[in-house]
N, CA, C and O atoms as a GROMACS GRO file, in nm:
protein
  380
    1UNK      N    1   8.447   6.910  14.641
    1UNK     CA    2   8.557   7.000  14.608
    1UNK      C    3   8.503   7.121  14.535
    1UNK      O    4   8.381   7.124  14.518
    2UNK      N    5   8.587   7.236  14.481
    2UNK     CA    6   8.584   7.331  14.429
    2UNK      C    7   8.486   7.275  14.294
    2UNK      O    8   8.482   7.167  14.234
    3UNK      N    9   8.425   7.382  14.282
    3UNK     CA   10   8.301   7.412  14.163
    3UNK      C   11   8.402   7.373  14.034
    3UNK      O   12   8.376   7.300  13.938
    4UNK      N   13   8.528   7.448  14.064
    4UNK     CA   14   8.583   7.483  13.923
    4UNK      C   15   8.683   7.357  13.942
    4UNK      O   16   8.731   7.358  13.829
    5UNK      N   17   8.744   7.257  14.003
    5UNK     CA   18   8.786   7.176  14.020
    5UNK      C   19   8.789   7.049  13.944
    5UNK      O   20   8.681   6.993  13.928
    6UNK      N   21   8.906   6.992  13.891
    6UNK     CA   22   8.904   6.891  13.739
    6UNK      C   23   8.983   6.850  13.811
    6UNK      O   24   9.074   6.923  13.850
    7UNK      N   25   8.967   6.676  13.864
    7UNK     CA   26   9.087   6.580  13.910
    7UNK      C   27   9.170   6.597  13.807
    7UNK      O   28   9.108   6.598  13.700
    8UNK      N   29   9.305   6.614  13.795
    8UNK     CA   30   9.440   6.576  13.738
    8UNK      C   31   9.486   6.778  13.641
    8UNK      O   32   9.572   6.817  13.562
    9UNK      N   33   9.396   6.828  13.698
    9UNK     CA   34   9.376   6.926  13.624
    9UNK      C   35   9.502   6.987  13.606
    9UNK      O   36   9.508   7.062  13.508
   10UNK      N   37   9.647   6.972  13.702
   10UNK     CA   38   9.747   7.025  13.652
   10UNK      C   39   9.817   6.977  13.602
   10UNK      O   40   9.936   7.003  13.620
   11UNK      N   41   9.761   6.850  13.484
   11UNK     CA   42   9.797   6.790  13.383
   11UNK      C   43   9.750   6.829  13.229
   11UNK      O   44   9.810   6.811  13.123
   12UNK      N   45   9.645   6.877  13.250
   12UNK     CA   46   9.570   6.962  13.107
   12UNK      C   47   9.604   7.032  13.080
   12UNK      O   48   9.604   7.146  13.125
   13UNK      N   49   9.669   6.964  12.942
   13UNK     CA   50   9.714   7.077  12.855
   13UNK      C   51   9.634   7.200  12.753
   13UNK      O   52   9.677   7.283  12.673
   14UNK      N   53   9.502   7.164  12.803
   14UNK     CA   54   9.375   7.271  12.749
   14UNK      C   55   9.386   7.399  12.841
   14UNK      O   56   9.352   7.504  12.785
   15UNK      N   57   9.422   7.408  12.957
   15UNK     CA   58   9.430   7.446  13.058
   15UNK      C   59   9.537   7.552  13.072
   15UNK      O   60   9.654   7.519  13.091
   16UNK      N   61   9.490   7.715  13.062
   16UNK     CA   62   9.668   7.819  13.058
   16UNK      C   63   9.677   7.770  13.236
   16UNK      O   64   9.595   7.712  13.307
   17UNK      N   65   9.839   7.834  13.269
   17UNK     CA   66   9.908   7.802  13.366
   17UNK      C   67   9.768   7.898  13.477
   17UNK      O   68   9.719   7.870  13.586
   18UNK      N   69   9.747   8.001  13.392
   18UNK     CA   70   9.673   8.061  13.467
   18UNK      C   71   9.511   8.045  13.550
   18UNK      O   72   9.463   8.087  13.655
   19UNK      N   73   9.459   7.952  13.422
   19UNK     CA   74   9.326   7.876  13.505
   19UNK      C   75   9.365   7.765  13.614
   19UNK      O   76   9.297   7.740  13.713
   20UNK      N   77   9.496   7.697  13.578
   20UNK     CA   78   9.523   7.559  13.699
   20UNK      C   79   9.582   7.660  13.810
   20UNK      O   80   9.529   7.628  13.916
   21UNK      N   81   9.658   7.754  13.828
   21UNK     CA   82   9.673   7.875  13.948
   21UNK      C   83   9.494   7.873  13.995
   21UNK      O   84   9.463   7.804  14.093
   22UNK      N   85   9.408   7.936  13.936
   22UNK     CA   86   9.300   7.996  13.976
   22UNK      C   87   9.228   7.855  14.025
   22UNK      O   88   9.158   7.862  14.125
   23UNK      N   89   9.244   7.722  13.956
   23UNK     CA   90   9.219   7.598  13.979
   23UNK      C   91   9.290   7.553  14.181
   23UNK      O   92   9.215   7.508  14.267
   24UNK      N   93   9.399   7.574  14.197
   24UNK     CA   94   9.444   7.536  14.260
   24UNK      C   95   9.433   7.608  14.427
   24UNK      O   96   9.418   7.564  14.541
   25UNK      N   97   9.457   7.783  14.342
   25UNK     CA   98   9.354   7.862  14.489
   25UNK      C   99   9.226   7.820  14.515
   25UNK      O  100   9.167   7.814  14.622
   26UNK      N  101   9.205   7.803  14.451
   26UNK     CA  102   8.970   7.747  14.489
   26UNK      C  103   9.055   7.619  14.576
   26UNK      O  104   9.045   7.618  14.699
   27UNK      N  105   9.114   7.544  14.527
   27UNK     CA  106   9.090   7.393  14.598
   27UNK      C  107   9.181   7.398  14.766
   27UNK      O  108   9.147   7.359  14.878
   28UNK      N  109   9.291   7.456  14.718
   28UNK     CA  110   9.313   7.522  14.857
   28UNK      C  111   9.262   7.628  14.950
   28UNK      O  112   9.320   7.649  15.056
   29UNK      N  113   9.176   7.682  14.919
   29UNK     CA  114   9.086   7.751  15.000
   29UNK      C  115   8.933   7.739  15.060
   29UNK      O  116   8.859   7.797  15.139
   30UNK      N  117   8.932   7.609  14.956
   30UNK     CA  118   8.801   7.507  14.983
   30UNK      C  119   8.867   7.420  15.102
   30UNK      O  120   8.791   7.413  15.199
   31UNK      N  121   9.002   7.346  15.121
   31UNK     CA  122   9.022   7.258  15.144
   31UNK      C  123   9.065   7.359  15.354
   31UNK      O  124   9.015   7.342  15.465
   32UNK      N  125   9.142   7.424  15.317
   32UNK     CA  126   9.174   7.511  15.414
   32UNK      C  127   9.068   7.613  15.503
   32UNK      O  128   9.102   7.673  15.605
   33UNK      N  129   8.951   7.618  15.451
   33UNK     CA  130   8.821   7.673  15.529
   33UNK      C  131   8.746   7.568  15.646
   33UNK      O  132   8.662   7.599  15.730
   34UNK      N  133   8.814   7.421  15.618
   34UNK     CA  134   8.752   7.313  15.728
   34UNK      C  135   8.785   7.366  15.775
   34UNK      O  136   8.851   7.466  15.747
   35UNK      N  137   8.725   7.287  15.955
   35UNK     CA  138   8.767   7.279  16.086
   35UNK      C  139   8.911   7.204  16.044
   35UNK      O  140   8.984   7.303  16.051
   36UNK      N  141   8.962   7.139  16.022
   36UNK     CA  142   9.080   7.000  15.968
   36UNK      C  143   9.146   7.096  15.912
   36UNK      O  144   9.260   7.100  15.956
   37UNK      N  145   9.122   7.178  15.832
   37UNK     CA  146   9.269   7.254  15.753
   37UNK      C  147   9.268   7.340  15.792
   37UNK      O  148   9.343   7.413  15.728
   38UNK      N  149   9.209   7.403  15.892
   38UNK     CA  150   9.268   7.554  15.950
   38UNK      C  151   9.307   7.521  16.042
   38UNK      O  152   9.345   7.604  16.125
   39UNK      N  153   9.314   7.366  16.070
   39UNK     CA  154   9.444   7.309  16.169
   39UNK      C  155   9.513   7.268  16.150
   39UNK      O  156   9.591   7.245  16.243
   40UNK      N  157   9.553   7.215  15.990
   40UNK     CA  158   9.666   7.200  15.924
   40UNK      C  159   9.710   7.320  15.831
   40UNK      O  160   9.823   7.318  15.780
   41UNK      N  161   9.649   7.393  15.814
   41UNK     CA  162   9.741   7.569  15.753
   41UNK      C  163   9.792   7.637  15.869
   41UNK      O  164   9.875   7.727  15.853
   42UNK      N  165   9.753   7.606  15.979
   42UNK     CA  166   9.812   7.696  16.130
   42UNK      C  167   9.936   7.607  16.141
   42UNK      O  168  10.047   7.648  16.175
   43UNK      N  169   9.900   7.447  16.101
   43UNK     CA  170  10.121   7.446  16.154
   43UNK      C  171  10.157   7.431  16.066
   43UNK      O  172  10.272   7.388  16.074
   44UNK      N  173  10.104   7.448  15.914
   44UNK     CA  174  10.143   7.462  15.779
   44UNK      C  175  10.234   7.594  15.797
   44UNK      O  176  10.356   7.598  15.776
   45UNK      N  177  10.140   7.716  15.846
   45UNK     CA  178  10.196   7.816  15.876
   45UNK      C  179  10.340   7.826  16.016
   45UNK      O  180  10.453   7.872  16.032
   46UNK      N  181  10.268   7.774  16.067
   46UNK     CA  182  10.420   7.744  16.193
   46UNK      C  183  10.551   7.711  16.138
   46UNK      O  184  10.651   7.783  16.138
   47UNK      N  185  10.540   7.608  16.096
   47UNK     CA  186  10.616   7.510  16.037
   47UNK      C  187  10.747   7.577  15.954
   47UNK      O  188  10.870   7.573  15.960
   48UNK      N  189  10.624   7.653  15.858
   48UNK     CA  190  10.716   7.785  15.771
   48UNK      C  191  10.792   7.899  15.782
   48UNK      O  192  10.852   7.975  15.706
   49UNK      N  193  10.755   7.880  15.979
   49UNK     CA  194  10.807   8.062  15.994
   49UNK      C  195  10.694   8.151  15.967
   49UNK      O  196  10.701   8.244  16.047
   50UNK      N  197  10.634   8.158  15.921
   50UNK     CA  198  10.565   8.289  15.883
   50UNK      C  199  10.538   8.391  16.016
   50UNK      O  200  10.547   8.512  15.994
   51UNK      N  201  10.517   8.361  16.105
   51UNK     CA  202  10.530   8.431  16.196
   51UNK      C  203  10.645   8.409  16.331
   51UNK      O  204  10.628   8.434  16.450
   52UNK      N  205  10.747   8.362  16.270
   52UNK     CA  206  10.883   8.369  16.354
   52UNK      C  207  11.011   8.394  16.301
   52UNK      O  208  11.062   8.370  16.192
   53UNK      N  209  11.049   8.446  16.398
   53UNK     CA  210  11.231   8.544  16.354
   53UNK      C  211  11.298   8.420  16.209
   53UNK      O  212  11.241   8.316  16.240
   54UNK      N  213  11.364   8.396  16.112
   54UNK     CA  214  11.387   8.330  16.048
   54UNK      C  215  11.528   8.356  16.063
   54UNK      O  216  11.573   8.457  16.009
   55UNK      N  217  11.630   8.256  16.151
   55UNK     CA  218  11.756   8.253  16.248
   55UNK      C  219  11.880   8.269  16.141
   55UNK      O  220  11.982   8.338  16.147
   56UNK      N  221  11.827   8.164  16.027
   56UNK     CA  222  11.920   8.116  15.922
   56UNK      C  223  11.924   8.121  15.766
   56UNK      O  224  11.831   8.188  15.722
   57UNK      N  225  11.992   8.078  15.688
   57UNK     CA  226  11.920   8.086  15.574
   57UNK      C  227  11.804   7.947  15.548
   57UNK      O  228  11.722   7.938  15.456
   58UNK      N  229  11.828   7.848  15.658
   58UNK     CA  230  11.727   7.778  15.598
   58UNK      C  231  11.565   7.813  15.623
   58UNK      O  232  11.460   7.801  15.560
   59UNK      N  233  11.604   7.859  15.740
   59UNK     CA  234  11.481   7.928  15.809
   59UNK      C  235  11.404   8.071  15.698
   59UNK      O  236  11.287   8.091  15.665
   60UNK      N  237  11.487   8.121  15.676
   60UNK     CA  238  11.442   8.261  15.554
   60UNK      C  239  11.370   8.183  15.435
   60UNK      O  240  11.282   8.236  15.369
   61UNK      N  241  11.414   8.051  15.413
   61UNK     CA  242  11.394   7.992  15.286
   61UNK      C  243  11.235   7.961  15.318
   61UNK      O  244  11.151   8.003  15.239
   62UNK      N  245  11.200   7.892  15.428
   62UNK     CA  246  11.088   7.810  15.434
   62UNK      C  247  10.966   7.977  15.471
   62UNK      O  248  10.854   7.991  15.423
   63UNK      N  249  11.030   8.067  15.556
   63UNK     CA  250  10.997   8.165  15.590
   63UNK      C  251  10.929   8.225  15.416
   63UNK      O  252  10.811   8.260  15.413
   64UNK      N  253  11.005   8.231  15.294
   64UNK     CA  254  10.971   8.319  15.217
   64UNK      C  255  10.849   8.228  15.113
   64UNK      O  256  10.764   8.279  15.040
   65UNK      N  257  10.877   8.076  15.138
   65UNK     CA  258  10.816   7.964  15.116
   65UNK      C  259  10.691   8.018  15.166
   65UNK      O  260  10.607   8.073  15.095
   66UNK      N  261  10.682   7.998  15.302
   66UNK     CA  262  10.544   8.083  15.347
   66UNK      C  263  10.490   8.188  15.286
   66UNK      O  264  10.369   8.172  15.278
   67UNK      N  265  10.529   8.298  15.236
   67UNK     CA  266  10.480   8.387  15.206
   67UNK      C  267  10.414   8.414  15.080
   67UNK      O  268  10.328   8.491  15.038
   68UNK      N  269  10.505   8.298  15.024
   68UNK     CA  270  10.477   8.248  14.849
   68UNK      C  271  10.340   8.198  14.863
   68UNK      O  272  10.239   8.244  14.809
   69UNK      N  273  10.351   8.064  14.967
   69UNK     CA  274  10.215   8.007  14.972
   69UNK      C  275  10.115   8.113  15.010
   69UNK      O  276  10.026   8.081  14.931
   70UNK      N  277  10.076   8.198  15.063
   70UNK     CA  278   9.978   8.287  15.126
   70UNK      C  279   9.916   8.369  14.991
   70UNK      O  280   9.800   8.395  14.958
   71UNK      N  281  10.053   8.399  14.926
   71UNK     CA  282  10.038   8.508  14.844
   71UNK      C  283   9.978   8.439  14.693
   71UNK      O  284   9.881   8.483  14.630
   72UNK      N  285  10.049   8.340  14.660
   72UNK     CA  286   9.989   8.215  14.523
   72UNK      C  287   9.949   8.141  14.519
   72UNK      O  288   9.903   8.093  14.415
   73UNK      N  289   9.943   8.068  14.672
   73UNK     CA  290   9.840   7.952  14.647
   73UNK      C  291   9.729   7.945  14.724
   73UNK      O  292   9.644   7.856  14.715
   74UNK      N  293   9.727   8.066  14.825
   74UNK     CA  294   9.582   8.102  14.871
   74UNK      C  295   9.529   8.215  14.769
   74UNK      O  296   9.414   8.256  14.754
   75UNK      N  297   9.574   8.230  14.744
   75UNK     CA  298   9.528   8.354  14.653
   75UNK      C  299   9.541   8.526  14.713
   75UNK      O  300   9.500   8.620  14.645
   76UNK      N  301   9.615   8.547  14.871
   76UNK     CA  302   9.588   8.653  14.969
   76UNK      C  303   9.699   8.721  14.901
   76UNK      O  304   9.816   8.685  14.909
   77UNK      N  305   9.637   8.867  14.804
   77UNK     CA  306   9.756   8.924  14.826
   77UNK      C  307   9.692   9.102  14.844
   77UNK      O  308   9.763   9.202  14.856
   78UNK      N  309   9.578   9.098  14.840
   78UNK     CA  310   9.547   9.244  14.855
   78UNK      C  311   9.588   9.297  15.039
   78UNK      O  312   9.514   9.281  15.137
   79UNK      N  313   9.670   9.335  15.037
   79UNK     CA  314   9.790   9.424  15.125
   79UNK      C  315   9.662   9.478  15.204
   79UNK      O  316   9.697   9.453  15.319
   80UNK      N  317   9.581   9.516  15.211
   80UNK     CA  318   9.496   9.636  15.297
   80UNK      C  319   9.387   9.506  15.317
   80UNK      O  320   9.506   9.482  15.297
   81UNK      N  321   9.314   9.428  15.331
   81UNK     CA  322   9.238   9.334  15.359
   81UNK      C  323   9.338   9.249  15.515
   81UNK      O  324   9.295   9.213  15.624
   82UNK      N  325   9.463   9.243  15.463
   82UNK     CA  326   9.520   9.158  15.608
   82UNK      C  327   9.587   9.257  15.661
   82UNK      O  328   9.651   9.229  15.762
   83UNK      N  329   9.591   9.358  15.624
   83UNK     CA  330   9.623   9.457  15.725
   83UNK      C  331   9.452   9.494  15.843
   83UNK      O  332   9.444   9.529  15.961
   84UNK      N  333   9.353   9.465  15.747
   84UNK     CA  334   9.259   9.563  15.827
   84UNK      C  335   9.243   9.385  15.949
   84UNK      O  336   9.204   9.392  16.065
   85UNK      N  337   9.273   9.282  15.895
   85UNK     CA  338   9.223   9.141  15.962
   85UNK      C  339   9.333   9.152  16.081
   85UNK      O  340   9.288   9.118  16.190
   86UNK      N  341   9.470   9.195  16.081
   86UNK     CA  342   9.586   9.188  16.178
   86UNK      C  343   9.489   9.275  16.268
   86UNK      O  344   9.437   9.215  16.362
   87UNK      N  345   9.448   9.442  16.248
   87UNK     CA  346   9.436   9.561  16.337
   87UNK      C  347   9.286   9.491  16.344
   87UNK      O  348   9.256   9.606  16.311
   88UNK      N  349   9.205   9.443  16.351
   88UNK     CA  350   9.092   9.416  16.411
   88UNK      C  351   9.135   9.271  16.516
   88UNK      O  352   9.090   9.262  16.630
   89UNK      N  353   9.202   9.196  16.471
   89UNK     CA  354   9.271   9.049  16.592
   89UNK      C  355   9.334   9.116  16.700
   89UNK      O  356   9.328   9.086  16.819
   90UNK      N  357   9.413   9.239  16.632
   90UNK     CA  358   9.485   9.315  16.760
   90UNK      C  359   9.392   9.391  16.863
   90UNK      O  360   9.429   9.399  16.980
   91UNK      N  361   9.270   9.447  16.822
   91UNK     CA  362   9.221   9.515  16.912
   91UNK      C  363   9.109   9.439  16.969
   91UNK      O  364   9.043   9.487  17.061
   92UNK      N  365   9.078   9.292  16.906
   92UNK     CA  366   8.975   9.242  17.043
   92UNK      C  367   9.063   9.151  17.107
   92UNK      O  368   9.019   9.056  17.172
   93UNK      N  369   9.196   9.176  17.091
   93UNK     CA  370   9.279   9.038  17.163
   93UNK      C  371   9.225   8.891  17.124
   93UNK      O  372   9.184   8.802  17.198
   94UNK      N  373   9.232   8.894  17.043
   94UNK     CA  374   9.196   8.691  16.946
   94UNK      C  375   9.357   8.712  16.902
   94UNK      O  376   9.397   8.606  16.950
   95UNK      N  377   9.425   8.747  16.870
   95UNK     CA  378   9.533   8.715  16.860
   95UNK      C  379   9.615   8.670  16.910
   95UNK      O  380   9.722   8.655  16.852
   0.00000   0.00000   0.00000
């Protein structure tokens, strides 16, 4: 697991909210770089909507759920990094 990684770690109360966040992106982005979890974050991602019309409100819910996860618990939020990753998938067709 993650370098910075403490089993039970979002139980330590030594611990600001902010190292078990920084705790919890490492372990999900350790865990999500397999072959195995970038096949369970793709219907993690399905699952959520993130890339489909969201019909209802339950659908918007899991939809914004998604976006939460991307944005706080992967840690992805610099705006111009998945913009430049979308326009490079778009132009060799891997998308």
């Amino acid at each position: 697991m993650s370098k910075k990684f403490v089993p039970n770690f979002w139980k330590d109360k030594n611990l600001s909210d902010e190292e078990k966040n920084a705790m919890l992106v490492d372990v999900n982005r350790e865990v999500f770089s397999t072959d195995g979890g970038k096949i369970v974050l793709n219907m993690l991602l399905h699952d959520l909507r993130v890339f489909a019309a969201a019909d209802d409100d339950s659908e918007r819910a899991l939809n914004e759920y998604g976006k939460f996860f991307i944005r706080e618990r992967l840690g992805v939020s610099d705006i111009k990094s998945i913009t430049d990753f979308i326009a490079e998938t778009a132009v060799s067709g891997r998308g």
